[in-house]
C-alpha positions as CSV (number, residue, x, y, z in Angstrom):
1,X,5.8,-9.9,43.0
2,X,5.1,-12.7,40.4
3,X,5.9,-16.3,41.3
4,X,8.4,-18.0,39.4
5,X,7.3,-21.8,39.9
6,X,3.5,-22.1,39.5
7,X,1.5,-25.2,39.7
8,X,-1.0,-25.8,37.4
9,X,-3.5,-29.1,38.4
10,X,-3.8,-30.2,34.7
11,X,-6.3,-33.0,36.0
12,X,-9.2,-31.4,34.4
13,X,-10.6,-30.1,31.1
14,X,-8.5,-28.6,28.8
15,X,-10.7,-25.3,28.5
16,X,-9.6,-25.0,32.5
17,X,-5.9,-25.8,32.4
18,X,-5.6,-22.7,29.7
19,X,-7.6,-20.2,31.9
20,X,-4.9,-21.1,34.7
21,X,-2.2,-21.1,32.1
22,X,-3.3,-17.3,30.8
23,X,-3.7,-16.7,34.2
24,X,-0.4,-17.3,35.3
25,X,1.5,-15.9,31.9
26,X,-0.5,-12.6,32.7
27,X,0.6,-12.0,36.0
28,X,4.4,-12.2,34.5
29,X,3.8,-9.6,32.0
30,X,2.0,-11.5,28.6
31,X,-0.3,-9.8,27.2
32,X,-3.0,-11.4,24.6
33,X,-3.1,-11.4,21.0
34,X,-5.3,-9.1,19.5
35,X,-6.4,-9.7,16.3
36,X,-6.1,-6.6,14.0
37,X,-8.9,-5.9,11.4
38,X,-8.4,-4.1,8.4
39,X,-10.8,-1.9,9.3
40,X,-8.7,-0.1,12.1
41,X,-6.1,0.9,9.5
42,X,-4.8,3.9,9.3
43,X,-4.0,4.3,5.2
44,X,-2.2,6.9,3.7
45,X,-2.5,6.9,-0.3
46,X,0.6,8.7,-2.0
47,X,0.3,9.9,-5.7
48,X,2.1,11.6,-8.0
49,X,3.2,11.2,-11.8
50,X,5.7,8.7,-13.5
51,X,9.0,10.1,-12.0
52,X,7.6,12.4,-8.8
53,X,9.5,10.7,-6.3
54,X,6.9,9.2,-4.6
55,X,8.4,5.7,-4.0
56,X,12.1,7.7,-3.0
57,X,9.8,9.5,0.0
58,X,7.8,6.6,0.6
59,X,11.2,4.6,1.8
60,X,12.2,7.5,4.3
61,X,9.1,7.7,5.4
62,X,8.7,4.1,6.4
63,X,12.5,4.8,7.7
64,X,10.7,7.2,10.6
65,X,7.4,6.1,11.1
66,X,6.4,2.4,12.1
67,X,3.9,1.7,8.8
68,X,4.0,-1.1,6.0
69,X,4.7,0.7,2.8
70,X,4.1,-1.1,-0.6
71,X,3.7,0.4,-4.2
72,X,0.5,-0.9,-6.5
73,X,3.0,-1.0,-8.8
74,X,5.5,-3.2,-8.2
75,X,2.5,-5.3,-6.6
76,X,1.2,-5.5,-10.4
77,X,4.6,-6.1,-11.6
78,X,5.1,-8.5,-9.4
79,X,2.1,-10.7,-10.8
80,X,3.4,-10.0,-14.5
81,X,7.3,-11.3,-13.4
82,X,5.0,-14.8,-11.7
83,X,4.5,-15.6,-15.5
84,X,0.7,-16.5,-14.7
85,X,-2.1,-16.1,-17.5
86,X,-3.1,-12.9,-15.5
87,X,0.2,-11.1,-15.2
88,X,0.2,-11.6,-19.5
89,X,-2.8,-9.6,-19.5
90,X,-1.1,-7.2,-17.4
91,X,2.0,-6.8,-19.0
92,X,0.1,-5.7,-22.3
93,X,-2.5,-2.9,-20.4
94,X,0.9,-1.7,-18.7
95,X,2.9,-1.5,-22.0
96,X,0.3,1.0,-23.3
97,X,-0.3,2.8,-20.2
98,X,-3.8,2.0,-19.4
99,X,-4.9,1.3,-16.1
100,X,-5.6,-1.9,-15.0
101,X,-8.9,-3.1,-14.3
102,X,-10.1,-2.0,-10.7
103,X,-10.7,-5.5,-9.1
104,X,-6.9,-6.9,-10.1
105,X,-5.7,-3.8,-8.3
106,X,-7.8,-4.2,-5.2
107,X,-7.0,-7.3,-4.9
108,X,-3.4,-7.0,-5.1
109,X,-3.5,-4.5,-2.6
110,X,-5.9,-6.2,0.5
111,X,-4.2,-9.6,-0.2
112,X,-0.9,-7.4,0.6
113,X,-2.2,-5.8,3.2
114,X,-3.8,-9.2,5.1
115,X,0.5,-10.5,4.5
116,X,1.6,-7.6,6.2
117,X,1.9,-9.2,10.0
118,X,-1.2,-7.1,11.5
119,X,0.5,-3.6,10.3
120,X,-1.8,-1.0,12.2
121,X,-1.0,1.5,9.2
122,X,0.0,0.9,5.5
123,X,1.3,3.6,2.9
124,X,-0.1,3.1,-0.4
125,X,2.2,4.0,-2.7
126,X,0.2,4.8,-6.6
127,X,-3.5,4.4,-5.5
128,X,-6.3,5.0,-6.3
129,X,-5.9,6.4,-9.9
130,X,-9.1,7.2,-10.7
131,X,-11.8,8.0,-8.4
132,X,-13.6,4.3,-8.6
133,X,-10.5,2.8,-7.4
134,X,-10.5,5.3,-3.7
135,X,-14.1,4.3,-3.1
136,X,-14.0,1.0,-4.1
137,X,-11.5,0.8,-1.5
138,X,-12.9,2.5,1.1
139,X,-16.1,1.1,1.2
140,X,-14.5,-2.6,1.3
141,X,-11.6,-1.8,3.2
142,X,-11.4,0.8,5.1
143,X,-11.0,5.1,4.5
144,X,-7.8,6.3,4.0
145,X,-6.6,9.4,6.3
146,X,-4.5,11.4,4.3
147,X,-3.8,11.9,0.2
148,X,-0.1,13.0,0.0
149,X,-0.2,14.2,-3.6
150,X,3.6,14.9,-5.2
151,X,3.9,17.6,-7.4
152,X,6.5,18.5,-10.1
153,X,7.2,19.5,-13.6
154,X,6.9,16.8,-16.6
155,X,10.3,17.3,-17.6
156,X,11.3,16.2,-14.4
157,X,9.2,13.3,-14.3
158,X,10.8,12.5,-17.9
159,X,14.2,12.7,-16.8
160,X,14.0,10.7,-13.5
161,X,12.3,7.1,-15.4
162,X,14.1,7.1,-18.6
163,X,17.0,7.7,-16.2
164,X,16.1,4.7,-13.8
165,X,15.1,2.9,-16.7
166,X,18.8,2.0,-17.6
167,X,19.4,-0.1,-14.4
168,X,15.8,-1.2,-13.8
169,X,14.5,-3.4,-16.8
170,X,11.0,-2.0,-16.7
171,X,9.0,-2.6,-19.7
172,X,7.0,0.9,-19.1
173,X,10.8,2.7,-18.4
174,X,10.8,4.4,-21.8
175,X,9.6,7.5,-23.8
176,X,6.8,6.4,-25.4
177,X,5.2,4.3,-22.4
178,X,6.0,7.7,-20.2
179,X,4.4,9.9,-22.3
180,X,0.9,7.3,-22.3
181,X,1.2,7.0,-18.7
182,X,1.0,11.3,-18.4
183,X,-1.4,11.1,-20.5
184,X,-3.4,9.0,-18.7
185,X,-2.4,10.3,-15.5
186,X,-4.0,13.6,-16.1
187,X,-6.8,12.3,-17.4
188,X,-8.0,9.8,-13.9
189,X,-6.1,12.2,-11.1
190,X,-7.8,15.1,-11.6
191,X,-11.4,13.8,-10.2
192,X,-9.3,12.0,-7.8
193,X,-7.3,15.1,-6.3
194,X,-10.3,17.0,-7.0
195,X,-12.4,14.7,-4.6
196,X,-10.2,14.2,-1.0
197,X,-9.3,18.2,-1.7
198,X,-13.2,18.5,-0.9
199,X,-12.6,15.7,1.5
200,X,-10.1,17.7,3.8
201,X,-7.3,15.2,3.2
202,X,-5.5,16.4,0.5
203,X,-1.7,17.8,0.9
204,X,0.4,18.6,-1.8
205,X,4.1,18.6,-2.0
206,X,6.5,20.0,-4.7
207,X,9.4,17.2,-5.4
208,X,10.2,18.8,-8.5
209,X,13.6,19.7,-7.3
């Protein structure tokens, strides 16, 4: 049975009043901090074209499993809304479609990752996007586990942004920016889905309905 008065002779060093302090917290149940590295994460990257439904199943996945979800994305949009001289830059390579440049991304993404509260297991919503991005990241971060990839038709993936552009205020919600961003999506996926198929972690998933 634990005590509930305990008397700690604090007439000594400091380093030995906190042993007896741990001590006593431990026999009622406490249990230590552990400090969580990146590292031991379990990642899950999700991709898919403009308009797959990746960030819909994303949020009811998060609804069922205990894991820290956030979208490159809106982490890149984010930085463009802060105003700073590098969300400017972003804005324009967004506007046309490009992709941004690897190390912005990465960065976005581990500095998110070290906010999360020591998350055990994050869901990666549009990463990598080309193949330089996925290794990049695992060799500084950590290897993901699984590549959901969400499959559906373009006129689908039309419909849904321009669609969600009317209430969202994107800048890269309408035709012409779509039709860059398939463009360019086809272009970097393919090594990508190509690669973690060879890997064993690939799983796709038709959301075209």
């Amino acid at each position: 049975m634990s005590e509930i008065l305990i008397k700690i002779d604090s007439d000594r060093s400091i380093s030995d009043v906190f042993q007896d302090n741990c001590a006593a917290l431990e026999a009622n149940g406490f249990q230590p901090v552990t400090t969580h590295s990146l590292k031991d994460s379990k990642v899950v990257f999700v991709l898919g074209g403009p308009g797959s439904g990746k960030g819909t199943q994303c949020k009811r996945i998060v609804e069922r499993y205990k894991v820290t979800h956030f979208s490159a994305g809106d982490l890149l949009r984010a930085e463009v809304a802060s105003g700073s001289e590098k969300g400017k830059e972003l804005e324009e390579t967004m506007k046309e479609g490009k992709l941004v440049p690897l190390e912005v991304t990465l960065g976005l993404i581990e500095d998110a990752m070290k906010r999360s509260g020591d998350s055990p297991s994050f869901l990666i919503d549009g990463f990598p996007r080309e193949i330089n991005q996925g290794l990049e990241f695992e060799r500084l971060i950590t290897p993901c586990c699984v590549v959901l990839s969400y499959e559906c038709s373009e006129e689908v993936m039309m419909q849904r942004p321009l669609e969600r552009g009317k209430t969202s205020e994107r800048a890269d919600d309408n035709e012409e920016t779509i039709k860059k961003r398939f463009h360019t999506f086809k272009e970097s996926m393919m090594p990508v889905l190509n690669y973690y198929d060879k890997e064993g972690k690939l799983r796709k998933i038709n959301d075209g309905l």
